[in-house]
Backbone as CSV, one residue per row, in Angstrom:
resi,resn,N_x,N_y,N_z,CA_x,CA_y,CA_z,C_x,C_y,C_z
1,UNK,119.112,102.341,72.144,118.139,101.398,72.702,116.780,102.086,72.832
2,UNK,116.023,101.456,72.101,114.180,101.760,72.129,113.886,102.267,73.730
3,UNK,113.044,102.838,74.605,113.051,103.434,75.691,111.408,102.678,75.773
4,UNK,111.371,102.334,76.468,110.126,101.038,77.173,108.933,102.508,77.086
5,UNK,107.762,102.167,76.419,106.928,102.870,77.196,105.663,102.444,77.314
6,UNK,105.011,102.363,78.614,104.144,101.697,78.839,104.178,100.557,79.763
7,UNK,102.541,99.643,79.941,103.019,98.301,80.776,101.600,97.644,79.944
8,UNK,101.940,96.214,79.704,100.837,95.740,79.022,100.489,94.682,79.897
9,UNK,99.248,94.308,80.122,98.543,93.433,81.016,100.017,91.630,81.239
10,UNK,99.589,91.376,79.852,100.499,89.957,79.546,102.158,90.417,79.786
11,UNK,102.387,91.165,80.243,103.864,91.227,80.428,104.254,91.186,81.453
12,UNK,106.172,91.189,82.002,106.231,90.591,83.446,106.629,91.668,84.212
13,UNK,107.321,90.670,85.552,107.208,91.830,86.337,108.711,93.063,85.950
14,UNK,109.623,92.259,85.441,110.840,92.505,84.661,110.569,94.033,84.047
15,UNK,109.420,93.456,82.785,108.942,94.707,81.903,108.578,95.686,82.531
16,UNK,107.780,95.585,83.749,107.145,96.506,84.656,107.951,97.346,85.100
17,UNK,109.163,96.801,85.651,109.967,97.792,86.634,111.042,98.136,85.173
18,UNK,111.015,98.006,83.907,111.901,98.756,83.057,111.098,99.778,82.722
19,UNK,109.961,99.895,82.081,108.985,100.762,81.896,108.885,101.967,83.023
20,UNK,108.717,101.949,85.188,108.982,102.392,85.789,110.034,103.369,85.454
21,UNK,111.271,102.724,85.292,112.601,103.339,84.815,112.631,104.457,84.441
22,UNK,111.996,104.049,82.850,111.993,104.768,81.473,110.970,106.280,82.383
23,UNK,110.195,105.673,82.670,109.236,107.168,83.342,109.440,107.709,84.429
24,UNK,109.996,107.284,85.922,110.165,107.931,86.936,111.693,108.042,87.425
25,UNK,112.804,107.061,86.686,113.937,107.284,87.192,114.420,109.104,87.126
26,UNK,114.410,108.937,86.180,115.014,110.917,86.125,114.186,111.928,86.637
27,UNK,113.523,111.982,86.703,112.098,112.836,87.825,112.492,112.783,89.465
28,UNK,112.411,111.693,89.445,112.309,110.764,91.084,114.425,110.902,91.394
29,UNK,114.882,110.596,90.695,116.193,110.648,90.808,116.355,112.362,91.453
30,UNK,115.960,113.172,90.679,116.106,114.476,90.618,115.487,115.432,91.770
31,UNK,114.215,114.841,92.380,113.142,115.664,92.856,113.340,114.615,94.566
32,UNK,113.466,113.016,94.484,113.073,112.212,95.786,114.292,112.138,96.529
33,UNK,114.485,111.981,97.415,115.085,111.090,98.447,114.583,110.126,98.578
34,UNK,115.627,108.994,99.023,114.992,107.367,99.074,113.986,107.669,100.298
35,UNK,114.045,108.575,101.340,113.253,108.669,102.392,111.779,109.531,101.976
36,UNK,111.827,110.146,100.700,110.792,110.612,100.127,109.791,109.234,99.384
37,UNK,111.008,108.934,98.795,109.878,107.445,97.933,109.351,106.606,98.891
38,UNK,110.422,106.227,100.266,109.696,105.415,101.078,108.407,106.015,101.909
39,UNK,108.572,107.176,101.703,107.217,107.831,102.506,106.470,108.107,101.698
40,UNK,106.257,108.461,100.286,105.217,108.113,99.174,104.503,106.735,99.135
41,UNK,105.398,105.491,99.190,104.907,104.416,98.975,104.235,103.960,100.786
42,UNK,104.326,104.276,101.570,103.762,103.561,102.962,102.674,104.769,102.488
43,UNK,102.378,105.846,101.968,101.159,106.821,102.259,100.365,106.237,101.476
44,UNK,100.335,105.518,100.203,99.374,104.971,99.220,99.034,103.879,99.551
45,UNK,100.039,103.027,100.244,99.904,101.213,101.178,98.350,101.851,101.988
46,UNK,98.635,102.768,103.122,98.038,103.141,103.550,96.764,102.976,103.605
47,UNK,96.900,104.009,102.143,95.564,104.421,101.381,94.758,103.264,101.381
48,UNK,95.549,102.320,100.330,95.015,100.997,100.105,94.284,100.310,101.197
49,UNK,94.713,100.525,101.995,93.990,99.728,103.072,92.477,100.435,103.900
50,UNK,93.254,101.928,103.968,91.532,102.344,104.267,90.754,102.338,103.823
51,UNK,90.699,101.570,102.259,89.566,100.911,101.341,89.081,100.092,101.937
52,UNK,89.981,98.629,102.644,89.363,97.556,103.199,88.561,98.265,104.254
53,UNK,89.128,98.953,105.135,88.241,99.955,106.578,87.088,100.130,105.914
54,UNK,86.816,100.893,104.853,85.921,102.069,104.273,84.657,100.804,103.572
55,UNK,85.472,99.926,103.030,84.608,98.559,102.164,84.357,99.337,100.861
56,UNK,85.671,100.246,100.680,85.696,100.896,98.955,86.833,99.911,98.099
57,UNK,86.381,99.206,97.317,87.215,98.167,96.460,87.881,99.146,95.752
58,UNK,87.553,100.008,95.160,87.986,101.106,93.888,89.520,101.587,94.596
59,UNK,88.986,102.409,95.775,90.093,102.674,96.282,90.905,101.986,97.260
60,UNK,91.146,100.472,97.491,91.781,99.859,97.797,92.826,99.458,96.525
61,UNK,91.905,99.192,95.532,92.442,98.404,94.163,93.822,99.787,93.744
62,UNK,92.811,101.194,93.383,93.716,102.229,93.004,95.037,102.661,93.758
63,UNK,94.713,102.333,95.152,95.814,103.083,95.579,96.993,102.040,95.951
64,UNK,96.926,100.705,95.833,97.690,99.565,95.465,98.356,99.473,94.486
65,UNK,97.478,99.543,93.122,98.459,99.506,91.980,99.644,100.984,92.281
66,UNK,99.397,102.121,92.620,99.851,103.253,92.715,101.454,102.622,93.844
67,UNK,100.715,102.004,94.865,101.781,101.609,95.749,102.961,101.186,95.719
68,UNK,102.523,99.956,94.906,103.451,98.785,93.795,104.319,99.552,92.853
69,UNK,103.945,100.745,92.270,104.693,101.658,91.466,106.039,102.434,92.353
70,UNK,105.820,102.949,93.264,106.748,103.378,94.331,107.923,102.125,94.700
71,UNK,107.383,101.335,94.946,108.070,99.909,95.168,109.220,99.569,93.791
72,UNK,108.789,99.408,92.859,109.213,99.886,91.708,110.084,100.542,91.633
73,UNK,109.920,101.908,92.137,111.050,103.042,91.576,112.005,102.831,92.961
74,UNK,111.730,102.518,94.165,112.681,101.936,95.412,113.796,101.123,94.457
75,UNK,112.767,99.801,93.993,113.997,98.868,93.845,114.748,99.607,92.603
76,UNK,114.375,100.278,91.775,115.360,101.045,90.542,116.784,101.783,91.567
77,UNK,116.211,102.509,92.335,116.987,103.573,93.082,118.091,102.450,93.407
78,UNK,118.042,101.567,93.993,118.882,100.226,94.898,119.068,99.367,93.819
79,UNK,118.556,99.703,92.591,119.158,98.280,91.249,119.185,96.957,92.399
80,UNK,117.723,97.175,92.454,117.706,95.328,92.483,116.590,94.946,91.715
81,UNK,116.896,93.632,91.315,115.823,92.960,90.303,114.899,93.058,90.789
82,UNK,113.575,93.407,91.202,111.884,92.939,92.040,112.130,91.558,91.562
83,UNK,111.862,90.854,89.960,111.432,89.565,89.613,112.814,88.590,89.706
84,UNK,113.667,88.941,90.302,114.759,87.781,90.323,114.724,87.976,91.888
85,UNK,114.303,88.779,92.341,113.889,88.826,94.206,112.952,88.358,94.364
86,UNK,112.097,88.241,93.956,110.763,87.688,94.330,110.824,86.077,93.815
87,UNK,111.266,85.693,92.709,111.270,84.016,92.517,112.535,83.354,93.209
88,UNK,113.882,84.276,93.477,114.786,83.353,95.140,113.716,83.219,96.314
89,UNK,112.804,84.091,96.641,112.279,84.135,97.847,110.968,83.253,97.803
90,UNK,110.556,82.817,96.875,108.981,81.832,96.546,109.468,81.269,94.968
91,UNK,109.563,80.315,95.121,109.969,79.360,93.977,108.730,78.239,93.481
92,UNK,107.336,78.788,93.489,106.336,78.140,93.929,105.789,77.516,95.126
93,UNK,106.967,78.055,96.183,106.719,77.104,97.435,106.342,78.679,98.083
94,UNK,105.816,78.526,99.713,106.216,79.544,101.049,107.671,79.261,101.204
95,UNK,107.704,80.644,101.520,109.416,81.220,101.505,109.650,80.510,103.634
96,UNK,108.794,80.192,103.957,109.196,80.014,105.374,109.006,78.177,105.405
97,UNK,107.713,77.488,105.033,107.475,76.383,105.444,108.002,75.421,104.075
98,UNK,108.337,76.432,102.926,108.728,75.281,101.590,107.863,74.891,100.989
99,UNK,106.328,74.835,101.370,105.517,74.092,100.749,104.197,74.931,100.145
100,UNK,103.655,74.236,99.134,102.509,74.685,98.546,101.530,73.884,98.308
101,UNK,100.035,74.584,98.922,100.030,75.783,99.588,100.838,75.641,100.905
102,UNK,100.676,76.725,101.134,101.766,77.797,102.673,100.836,76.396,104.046
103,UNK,101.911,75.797,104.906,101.353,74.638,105.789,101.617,75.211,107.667
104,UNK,102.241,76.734,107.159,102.947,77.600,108.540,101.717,77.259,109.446
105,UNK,99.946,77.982,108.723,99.410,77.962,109.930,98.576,76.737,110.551
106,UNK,98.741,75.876,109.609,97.779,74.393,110.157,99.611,73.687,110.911
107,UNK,100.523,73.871,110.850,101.738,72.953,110.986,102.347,73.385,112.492
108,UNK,101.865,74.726,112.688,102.647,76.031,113.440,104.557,75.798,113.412
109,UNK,104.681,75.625,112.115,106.207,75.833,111.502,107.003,76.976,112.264
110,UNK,108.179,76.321,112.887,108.605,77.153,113.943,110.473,77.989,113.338
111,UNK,110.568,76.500,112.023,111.803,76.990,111.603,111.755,77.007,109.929
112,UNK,112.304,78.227,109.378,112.698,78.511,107.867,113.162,77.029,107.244
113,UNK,112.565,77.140,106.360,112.713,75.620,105.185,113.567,76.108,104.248
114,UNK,114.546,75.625,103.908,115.805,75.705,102.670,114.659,75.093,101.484
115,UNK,114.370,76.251,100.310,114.229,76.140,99.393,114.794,76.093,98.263
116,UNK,114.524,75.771,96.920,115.595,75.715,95.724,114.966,75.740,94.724
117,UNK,115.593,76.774,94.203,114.565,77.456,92.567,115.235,77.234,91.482
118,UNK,114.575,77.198,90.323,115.486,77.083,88.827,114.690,77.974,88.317
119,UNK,115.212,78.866,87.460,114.558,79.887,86.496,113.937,78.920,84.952
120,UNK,113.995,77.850,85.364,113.071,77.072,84.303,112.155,76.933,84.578
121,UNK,111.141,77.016,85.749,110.011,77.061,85.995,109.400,78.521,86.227
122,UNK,110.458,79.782,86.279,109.732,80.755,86.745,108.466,81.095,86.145
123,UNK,107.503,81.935,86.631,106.541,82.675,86.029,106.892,83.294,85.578
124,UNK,106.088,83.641,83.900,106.882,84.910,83.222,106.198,85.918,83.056
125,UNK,105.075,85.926,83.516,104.102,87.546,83.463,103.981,87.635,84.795
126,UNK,103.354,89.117,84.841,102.693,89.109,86.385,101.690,88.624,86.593
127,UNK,101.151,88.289,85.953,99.829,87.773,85.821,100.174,86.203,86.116
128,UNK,101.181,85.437,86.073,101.230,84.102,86.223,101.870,84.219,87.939
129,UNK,102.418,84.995,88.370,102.996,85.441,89.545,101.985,85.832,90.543
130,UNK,101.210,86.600,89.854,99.767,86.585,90.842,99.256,85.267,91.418
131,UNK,98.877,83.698,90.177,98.369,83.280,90.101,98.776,82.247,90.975
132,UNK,100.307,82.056,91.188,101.287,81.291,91.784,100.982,81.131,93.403
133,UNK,100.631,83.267,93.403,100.802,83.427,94.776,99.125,82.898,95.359
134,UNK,98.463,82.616,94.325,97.050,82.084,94.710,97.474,80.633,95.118
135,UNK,98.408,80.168,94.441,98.483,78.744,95.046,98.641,78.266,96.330
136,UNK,99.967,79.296,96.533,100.840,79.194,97.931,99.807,79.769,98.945
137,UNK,99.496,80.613,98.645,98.383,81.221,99.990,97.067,81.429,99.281
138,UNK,96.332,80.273,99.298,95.000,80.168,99.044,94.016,81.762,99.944
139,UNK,93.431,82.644,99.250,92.647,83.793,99.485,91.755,82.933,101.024
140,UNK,90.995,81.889,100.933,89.645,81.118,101.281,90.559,80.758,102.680
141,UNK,92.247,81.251,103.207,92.444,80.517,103.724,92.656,81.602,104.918
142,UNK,92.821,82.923,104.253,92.567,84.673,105.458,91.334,84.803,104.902
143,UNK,91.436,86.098,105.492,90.052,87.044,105.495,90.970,88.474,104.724
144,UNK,90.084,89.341,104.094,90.754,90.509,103.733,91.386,91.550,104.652
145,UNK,90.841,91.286,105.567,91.726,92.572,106.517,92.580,91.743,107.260
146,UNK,92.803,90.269,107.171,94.357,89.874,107.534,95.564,90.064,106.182
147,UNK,94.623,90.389,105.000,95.982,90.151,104.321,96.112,91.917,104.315
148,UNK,95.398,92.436,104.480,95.465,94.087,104.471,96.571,94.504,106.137
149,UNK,96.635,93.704,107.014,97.619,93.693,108.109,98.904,93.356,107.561
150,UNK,98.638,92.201,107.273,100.364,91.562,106.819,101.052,92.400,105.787
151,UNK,100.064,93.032,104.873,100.338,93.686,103.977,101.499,95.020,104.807
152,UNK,100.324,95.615,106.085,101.222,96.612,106.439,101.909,96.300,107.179
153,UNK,102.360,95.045,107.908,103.700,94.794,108.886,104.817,94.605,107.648
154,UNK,104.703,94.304,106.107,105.811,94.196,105.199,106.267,95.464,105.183
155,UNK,105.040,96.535,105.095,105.662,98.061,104.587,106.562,98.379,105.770
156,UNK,106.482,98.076,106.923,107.102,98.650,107.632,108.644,97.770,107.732
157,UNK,108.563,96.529,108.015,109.885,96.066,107.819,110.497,96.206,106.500
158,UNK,110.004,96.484,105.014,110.627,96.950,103.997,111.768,98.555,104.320
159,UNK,110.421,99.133,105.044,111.318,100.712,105.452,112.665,100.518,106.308
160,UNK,112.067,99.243,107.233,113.188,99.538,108.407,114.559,98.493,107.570
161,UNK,114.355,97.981,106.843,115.651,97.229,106.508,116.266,97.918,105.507
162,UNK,115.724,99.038,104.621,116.453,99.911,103.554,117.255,101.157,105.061
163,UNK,116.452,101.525,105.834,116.994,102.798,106.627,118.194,101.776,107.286
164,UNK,118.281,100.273,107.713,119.226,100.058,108.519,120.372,99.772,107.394
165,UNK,120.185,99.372,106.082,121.774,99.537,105.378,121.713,100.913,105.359
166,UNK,121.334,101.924,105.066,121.831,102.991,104.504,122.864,103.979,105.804
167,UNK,122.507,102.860,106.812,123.133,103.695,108.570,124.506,102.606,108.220
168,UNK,124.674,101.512,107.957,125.948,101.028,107.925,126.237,100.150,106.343
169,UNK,125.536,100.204,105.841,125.956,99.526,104.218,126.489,98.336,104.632
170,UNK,126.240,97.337,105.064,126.181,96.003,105.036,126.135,95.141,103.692
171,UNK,126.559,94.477,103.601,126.191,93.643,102.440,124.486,92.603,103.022
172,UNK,124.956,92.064,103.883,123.990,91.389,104.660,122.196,92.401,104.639
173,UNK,122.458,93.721,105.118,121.754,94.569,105.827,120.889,94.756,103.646
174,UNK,122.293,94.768,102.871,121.449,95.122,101.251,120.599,93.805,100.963
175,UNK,121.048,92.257,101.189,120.265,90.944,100.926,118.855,91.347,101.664
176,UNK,119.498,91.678,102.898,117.441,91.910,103.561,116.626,92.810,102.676
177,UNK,117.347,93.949,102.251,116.070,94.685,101.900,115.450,94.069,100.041
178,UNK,116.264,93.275,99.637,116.018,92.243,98.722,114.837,91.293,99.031
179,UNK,115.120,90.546,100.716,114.239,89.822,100.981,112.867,90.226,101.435
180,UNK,112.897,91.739,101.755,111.745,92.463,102.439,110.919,93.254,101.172
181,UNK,111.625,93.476,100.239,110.850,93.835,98.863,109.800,92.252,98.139
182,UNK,110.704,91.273,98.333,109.690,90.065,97.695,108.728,90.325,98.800
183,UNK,108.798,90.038,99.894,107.970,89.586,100.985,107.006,90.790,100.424
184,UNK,107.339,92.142,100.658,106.061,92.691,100.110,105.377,92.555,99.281
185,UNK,106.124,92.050,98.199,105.355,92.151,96.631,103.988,90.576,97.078
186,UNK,105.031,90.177,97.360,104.387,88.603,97.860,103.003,88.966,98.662
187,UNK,103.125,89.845,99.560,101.744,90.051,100.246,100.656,91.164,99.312
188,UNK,101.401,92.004,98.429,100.815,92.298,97.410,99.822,91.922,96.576
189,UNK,100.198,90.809,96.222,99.517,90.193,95.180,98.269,89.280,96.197
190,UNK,98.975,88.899,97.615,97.874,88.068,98.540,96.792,89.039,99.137
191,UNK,96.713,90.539,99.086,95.811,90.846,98.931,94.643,91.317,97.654
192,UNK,95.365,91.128,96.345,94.911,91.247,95.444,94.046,90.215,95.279
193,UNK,94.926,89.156,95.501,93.934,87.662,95.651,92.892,87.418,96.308
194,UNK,92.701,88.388,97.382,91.990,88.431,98.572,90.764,89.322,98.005
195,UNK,91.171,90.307,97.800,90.417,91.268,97.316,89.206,91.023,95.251
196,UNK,90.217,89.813,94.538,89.550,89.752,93.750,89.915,90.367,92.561
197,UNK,91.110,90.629,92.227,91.416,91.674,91.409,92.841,90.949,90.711
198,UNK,92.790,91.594,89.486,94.161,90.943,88.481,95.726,92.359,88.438
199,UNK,96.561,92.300,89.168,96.870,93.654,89.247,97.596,93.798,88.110
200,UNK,98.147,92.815,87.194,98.646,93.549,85.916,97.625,93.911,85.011
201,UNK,96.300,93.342,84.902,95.456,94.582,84.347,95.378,95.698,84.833
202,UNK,94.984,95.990,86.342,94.619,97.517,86.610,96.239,98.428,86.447
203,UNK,97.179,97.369,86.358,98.626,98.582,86.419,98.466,98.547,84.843
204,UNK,98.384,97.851,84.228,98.055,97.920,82.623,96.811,99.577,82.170
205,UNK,96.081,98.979,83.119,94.774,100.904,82.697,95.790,101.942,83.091
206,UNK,96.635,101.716,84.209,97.228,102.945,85.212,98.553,103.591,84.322
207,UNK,99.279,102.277,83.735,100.158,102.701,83.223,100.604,102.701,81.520
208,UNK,99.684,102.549,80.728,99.397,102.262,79.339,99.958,103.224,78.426
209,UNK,100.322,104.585,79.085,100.538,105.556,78.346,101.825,105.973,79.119
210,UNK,103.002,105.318,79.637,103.341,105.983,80.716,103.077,106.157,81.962
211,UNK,103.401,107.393,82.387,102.819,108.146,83.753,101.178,108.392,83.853
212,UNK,100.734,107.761,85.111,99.496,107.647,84.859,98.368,109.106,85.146
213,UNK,99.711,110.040,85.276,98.833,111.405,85.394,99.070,112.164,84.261
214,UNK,100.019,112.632,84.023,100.483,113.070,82.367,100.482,112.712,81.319
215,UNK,100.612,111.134,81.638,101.034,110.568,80.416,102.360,110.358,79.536
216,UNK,103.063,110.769,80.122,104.437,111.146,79.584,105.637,110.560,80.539
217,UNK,106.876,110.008,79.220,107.459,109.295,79.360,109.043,110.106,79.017
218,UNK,109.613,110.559,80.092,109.202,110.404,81.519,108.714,111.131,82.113
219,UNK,107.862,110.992,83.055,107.028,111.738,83.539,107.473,113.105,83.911
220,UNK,106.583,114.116,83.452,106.620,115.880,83.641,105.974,116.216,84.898
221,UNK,105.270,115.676,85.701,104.637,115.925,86.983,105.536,117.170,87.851
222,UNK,105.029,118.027,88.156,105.817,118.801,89.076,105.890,118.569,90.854
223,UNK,106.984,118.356,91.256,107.238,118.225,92.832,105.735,118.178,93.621
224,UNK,105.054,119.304,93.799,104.053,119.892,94.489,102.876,118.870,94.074
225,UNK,102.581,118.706,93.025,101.649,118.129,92.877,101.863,116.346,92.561
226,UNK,102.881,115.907,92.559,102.923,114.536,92.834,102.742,114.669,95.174
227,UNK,103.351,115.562,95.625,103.337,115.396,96.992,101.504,115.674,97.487
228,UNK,100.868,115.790,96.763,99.655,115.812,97.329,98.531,115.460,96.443
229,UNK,98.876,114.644,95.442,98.305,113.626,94.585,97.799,112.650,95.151
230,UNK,96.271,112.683,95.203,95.715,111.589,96.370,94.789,110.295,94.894
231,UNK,95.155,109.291,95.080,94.081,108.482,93.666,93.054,107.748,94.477
């Protein structure tokens, strides 16, 4: 089997996290702990956000796409789909009120809406998944440093629902961290929206060749210098 290399703007989120694979599974397998990747990916979330603080787009934009990559190699580590998690959890609708656009904060929706998806309508790039999530949560409808908050209350319930299966392996405790990976990706893209930006192009510049520091598939990066690799 051909070995994915690369990520091209028009492709999905599917392609994205096989490409991930092909470059960081055996590196990251070898060198991380899941408690290493999860503390790589909240340090670049981070990052991302002290762009909005700072009012640096560059490095909000950079250290996002970088983020989303960690996220990536999480869900590889846990083999779960990102794009078959993310369209159960938003099927064009809000994953809480059902409807599009999102009616939670004009409605003050107090209880979860039973939604229902068919993979005949999914989005098939990221780029149409971005565009989706413009529907459901209109940008005009936060401000950027609310979606740069929500952004970081996901990172943190993403962490805390992978650390609580791995203390008892639940089946239940593995569906959450399924549901806490969309929810992030989901606020992902709502600050991208927010912010103005297409993120399968900039992961397209970041990741075109591979690894976006070497270049190489799979990535040769040594321990030391991925741990203090600041973008």
């Amino acid at each position: 089997m051909k070995q994915k290399v690369g990520f091209r703007e028009n492709e999905s989120i599917a392609d994205y996290q096989e490409m991930m694979s092909a470059v960081y599974s055996i590196p990251d397998d070898r060198a991380f702990s899941i408690s290493d990747l999860l503390s790589h990916q909240a340090r670049f979330t981070m990052r991302a956000l002290k762009g909005i603080r700072k009012g640096d787009m560059k490095k909000l934009k950079n250290n996002l796409v970088v983020s989303l990559s960690w996220v990536a190699t999480i869900s590889n580590r846990l083999h779960i789909d990102m794009q078959a998690a993310l369209w159960r959890r938003f099927p064009h609708l809000c994953s809480y009120c059902g409807s599009c656009p999102c009616l939670c904060k004009r409605e003050k929706i107090i209880k979860r809406a039973k939604v229902n998806h068919s993979r005949a309508n999914m989005p098939k790039t990221m780029q149409e998944f971005q565009k989706m999530f413009q529907k459901i949560y209109p940008p005009k409808n936060r401000s950027l440093a609310d979606a740069g908050i929500h952004l970081a209350e996901e990172t943190g319930e993403m962490t805390e629902s992978i650390h609580n299966f791995l203390g008892q392996h639940k089946r239940k405790q593995f569906e959450s961290i399924e549901l806490e990976i969309a929810d992030w990706i989901s606020c992902m893209f709502g600050l991208a929206n927010s912010a103005g930006f297409d993120l399968a192009s900039e992961s397209a510049k970041y990741f075109a060749s591979g690894c976006h520091i070497c270049h190489h598939t799979p990535c040769s990066c040594n321990f030391s210098y991925i741990a203090d690799f600041k973008s």
